[in-house]
C-alpha positions as CSV (number, residue, x, y, z in Angstrom):
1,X,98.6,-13.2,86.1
2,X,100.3,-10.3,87.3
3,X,100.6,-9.2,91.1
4,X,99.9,-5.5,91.4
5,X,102.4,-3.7,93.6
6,X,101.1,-0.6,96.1
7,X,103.5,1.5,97.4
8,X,102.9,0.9,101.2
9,X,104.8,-0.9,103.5
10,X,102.1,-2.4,104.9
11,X,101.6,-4.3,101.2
12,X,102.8,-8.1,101.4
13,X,103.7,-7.6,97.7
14,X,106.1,-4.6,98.2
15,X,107.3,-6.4,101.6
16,X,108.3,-10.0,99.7
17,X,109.9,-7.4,96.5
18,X,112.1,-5.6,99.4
19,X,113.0,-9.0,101.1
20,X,113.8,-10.3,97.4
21,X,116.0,-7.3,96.5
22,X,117.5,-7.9,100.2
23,X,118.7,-11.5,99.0
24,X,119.5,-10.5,95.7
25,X,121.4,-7.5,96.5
26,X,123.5,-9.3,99.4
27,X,127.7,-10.2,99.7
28,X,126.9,-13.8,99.1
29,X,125.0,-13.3,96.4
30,X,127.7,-11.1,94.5
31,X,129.9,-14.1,95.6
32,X,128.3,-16.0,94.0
33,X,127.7,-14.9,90.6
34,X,131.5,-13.5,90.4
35,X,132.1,-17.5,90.9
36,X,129.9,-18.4,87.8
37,X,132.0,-15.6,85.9
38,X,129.7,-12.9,85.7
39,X,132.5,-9.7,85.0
40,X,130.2,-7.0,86.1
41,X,128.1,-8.0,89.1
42,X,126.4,-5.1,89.4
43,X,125.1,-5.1,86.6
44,X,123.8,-8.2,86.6
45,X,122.3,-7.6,90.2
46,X,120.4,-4.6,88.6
47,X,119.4,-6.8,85.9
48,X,117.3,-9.7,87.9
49,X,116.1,-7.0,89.8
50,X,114.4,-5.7,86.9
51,X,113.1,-9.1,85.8
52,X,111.8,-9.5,89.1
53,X,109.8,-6.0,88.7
54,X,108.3,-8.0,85.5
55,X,105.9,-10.6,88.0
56,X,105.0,-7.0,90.2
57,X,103.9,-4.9,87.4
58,X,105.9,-2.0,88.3
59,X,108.6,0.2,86.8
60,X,112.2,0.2,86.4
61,X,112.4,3.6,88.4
62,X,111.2,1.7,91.0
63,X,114.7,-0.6,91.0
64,X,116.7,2.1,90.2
65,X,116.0,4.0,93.3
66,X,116.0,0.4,95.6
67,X,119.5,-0.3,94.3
């Protein structure tokens, strides 16, 4: 089952994606991943991003312009 995602801030959806991409995108989190040897971490913050769209049923575009 897929969650649809509205484009309101008033959406608990779209609030627990922006609170996800908050943790995600953090200093911790990069600290993290550089430890487990990840070269780029950007890149591989911009890629679980997009698997998180995945459960949301939105687009990329919509990462993209959160990153």
């Amino acid at each position: 089952m897929k969650h649809h995602l509205n484009y309101s801030k008033e959406d608990p959806n779209y609030i627990l994606l922006e609170k996800i991409f908050k943790i995600i995108g953090s200093r911790k989190s990069r600290i993290i991943i550089a430890f487990k040897g990840v070269k780029n971490t950007n890149m591989m913050i911009l890629s679980i991003k997009i698997l998180f769209t995945a459960f949301f049923n939105t687009t990329i575009e919509f990462v993209v312009l959160r990153a």
